[in-house]
C-alpha positions in Angstrom: 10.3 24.4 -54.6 8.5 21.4 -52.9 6.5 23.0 -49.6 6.9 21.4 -46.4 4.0 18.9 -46.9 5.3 17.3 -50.0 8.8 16.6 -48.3 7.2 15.3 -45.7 4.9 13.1 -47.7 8.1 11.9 -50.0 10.2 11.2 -46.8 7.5 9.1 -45.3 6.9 7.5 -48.3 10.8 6.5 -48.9 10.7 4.6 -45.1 7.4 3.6 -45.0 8.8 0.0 -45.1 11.1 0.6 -42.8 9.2 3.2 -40.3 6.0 3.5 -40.8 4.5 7.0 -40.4 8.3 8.6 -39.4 7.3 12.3 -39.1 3.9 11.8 -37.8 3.7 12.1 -33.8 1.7 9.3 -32.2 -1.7 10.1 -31.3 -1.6 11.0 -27.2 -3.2 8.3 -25.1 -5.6 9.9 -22.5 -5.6 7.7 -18.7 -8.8 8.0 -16.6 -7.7 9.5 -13.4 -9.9 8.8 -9.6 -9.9 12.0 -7.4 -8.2 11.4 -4.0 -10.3 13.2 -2.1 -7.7 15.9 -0.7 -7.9 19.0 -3.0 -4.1 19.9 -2.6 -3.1 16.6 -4.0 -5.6 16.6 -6.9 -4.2 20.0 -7.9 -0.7 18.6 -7.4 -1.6 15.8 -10.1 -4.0 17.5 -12.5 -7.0 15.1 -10.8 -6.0 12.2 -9.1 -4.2 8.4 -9.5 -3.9 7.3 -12.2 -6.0 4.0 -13.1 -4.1 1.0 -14.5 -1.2 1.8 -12.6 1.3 1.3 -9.4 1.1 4.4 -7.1 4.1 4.6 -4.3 3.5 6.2 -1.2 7.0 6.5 0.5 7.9 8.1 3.9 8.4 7.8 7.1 5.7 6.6 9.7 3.3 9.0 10.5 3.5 11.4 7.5 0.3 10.9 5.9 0.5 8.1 3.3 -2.4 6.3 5.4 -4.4 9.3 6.1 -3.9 9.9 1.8 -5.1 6.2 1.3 -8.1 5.6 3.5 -9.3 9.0 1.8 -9.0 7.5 -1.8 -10.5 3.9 -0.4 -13.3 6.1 1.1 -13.9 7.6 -2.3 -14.1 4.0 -3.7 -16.1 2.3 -1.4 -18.7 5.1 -1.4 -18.8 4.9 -5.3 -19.8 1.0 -4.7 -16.4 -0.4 -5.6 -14.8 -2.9 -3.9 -11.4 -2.5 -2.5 -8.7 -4.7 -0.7 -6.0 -3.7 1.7 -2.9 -6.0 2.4 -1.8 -5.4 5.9 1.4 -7.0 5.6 2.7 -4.8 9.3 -1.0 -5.7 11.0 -1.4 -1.5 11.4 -4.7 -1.4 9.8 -7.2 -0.1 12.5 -10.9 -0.2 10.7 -12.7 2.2 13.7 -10.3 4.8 12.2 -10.7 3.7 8.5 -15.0 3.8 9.2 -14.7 7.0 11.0 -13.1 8.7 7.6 -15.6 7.0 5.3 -14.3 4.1 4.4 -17.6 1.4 3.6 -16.1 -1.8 5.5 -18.5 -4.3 3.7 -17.2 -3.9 0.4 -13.4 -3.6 1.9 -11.4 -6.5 1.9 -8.6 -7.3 5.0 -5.9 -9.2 4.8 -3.8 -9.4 7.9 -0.5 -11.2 6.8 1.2 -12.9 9.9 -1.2 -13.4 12.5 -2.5 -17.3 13.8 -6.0 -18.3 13.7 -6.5 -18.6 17.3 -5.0 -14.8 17.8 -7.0 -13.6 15.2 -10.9 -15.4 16.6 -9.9 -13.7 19.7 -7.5 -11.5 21.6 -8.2 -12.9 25.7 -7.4 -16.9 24.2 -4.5 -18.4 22.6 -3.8 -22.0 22.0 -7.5 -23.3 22.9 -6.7 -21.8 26.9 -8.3 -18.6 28.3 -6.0 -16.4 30.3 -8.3 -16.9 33.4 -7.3 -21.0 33.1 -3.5 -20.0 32.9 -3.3 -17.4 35.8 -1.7 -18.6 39.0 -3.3 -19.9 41.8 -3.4 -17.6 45.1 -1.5 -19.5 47.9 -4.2 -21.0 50.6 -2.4 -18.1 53.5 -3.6 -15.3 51.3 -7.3 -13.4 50.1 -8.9 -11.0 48.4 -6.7 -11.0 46.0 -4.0 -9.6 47.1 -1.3 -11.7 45.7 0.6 -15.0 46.0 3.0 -16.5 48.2 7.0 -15.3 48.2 7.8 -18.8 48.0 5.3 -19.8 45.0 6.9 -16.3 43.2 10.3 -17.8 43.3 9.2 -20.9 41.9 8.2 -19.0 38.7 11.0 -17.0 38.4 12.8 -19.6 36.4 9.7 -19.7 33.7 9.4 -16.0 33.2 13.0 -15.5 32.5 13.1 -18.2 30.0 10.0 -16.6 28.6 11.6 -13.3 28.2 14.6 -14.3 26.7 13.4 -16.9 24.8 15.7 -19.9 25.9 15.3 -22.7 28.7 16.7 -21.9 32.1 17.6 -24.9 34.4 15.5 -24.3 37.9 17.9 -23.2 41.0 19.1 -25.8 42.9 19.7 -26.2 46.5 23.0 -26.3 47.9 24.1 -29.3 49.5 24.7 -28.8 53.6 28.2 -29.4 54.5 29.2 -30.9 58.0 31.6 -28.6 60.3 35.3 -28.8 59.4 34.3 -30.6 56.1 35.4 -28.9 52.3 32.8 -28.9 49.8 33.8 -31.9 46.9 34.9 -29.5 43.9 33.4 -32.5 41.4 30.0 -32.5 42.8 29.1 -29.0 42.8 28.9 -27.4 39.4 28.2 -23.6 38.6 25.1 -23.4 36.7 26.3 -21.7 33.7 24.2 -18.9 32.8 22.3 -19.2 29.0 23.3 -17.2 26.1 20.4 -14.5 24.7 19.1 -16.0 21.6 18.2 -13.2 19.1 14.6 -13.0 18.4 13.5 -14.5 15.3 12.3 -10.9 14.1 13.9 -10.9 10.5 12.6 -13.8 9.5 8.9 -13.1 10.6 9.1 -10.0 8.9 9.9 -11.9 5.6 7.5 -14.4 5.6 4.5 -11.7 6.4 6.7 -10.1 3.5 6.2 -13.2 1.1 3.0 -14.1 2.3 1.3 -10.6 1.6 3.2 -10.4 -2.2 1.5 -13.6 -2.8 -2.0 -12.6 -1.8 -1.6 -9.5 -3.8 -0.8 -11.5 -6.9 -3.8 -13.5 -6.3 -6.2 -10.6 -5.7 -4.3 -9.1 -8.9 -5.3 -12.7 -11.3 -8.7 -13.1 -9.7 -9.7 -9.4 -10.6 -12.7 -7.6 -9.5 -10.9 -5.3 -7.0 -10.8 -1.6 -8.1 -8.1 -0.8 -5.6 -5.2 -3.1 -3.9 -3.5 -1.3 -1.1 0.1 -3.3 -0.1 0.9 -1.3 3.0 4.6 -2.4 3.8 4.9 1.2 5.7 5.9 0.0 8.8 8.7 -2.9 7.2 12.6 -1.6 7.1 13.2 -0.8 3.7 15.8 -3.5 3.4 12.9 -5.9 3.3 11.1 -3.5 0.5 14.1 -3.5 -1.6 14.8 -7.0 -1.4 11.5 -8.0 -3.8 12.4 -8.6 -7.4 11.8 -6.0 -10.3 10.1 -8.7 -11.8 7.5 -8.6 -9.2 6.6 -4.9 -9.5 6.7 -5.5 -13.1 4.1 -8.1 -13.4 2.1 -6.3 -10.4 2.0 -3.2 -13.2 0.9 -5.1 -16.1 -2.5 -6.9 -14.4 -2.9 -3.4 -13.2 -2.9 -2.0 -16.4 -5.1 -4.7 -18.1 -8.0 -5.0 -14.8 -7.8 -1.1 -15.1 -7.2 -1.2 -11.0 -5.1 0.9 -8.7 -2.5 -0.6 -6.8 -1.1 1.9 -4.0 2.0 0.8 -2.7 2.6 2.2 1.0 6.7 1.9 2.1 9.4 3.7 3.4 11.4 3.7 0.9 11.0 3.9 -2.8 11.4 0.2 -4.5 9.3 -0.2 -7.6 11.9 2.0 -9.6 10.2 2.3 -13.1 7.1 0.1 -12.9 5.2 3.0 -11.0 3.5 5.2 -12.8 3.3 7.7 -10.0 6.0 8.4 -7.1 4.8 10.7 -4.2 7.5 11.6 -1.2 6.0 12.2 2.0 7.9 14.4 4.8 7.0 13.9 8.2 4.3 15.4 9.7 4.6 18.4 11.6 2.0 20.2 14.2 0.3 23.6 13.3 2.0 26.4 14.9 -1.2 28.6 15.6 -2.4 26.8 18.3 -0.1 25.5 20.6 -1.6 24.1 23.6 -4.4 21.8 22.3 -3.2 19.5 19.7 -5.7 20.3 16.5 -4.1 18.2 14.2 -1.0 17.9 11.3 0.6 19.8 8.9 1.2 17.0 5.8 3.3 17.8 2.8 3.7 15.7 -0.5 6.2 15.9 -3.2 5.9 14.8 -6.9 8.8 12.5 -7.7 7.7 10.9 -10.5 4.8 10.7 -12.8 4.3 8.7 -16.0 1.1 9.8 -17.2 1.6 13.5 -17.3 -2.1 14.9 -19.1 0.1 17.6 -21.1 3.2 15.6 -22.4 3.1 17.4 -25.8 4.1 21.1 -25.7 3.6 22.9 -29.5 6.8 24.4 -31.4 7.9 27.8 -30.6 10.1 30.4 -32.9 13.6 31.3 -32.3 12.7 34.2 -30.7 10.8 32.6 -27.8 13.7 30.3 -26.9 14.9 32.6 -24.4 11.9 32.8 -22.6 12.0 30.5 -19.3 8.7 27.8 -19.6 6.3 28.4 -17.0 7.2 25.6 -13.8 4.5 22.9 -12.8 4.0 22.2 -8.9 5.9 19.5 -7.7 4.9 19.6 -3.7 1.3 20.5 -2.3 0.4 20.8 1.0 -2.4 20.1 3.3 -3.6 19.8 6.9 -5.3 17.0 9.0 -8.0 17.9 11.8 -9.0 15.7 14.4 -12.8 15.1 15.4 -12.9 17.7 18.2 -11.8 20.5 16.1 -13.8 20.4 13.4 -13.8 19.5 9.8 -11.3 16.5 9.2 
């Protein structure tokens, strides 16, 4: 009788045209992983993120995706690697990002959104300082103290056009009528009051939307970036969902031939099977041991998916181990942040 070996050297040999090496497993390929910098979450994922690869952050504001990714940009930037983070929300604050390690000089900003003359600086916009567009004081009053009634009600038109975003006509005088006269019903109009024009929010929101996706595939062609953060975290998630698979798709693949990270910050999961590593965040909660002085957060992380798992081959077991239960892996880790006056962060 033929041992196993020779069947399996006949039955390779009979398809070898048509598959080629049938009962032979594929050799495993092994994916260099970056440490985070959190110990929890490197235990969670046997290491780190994996490199090559799209890495989704998803939850809910304040939950810790940023606090997560400033700590892995830290890591990079201190190994003399240069990083780039796509604010597409304009929620990146760099005195926070330098105070947890992050090397600013070799991190790349791009705030998607914003004007030129907002962005040179906060006290001018459209070549006028505020001081040459504040009011004039009326010549009755000093010090300071305020402007005339009379001068107030003249701007009361502008502001309220300002605030709802639509032209209202200035008040007009009504015409004096002589005793025993009746006013002329074709003269005197009411002024009819303007409709509130929705803010043009949605759209805003899709530009910065477009305009950061663009930038990203730029960064992603050019190369020389070890890590691309997209932060859409603070967009709806109807905006998130509304990018093409095709996008995420081609966003994986020059990941996976720069060998770069690209973390993916939104509020909902919309990448669907081009990233290689899914992490749900749940929102942060405050330590219960001290409850009068606020030390810090309570963060938790789950596992949702992961494509690169290090031990994806598991060795053959008799038919008398079948009813043993395999031992479970993690799939959520835990972790607290501190703030600077209570100690370690």
């Amino acid at each position: 009788m033929p041992s196993a070996q020779q069947l399996r050297t006949r039955i390779e040999a009979h398809l070898a045209d048509r598959i080629p090496s049938a009962l032979t497993p594929q050799p495993r390929t092994s994916y260099p992983i970056t440490p985070t910098g959190i110990r929890e979450i490197d235990e969670l994922l046997h290491g780190g993120f994996p490199v090559g690869a799209i890495t989704e952050m998803v939850g809910p504001e304040c939950s810790g995706r940023t606090s997560l990714t400033l700590s892995f940009v830290a890591g990079m930037t201190q190994a003399n690697k240069v990083c780039a983070w796509v604010d597409i929300s304009d929620t990146f604050h760099p005195e926070s990002a330098a105070a947890m390690g992050v090397d600013l000089a070799r991190l790349l900003w791009i705030r998607c959104g914003t004007s030129p003359e907002t962005a040179l600086s906060p006290l001018t916009q459209s070549g006028t300082s505020m001081a040459e567009k504040r009011p004039k004081l009326a010549p009755g009053l000093s010090h300071g103290v305020g402007m005339h009634p009379r001068m107030e009600a003249k701007g009361m038109s502008a502001a309220v056009s300002n605030l709802l975003g639509t032209a209202i006509p200035p008040l007009q005088p009504e015409p004096l009528l002589k005793s025993g006269s009746k006013p002329e019903q074709s003269k005197i109009q009411p002024t009819p009051f303007p409709r509130y024009s929705k803010p043009a929010s949605r759209k805003k929101s899709w530009s910065r939307l477009e305009q950061g996706l663009r930038v990203a595939d730029l960064l992603l062609h050019a190369g020389g970036f070890s890590c691309i953060v997209l932060d859409l975290g603070s967009l709806s998630a109807e905006y998130a969902l509304r990018v093409p698979l095709t996008t995420w798709f081609r966003f994986r693949a020059a990941a996976e031939r720069l060998q770069s990270h690209v973390l993916l910050l939104t509020q909902r999961a919309c990448s669907k099977t081009s990233a290689g590593l899914v992490l749900r965040f749940a929102e942060a909660s405050a330590p219960r041991d001290v409850a009068t002085v606020f030390t810090g957060l309570e963060q938790q992380a789950e596992l949702v998916r992961q494509r690169f798992v290090p031990d994806n081959l598991f060795p053959l077991r008799s038919t008398a181990g079948w009813d043993r239960k395999p031992p479970q892996r993690a799939s959520s880790a835990q972790w607290r942040t501190n703030t600077a006056w209570s100690g370690e962060r």
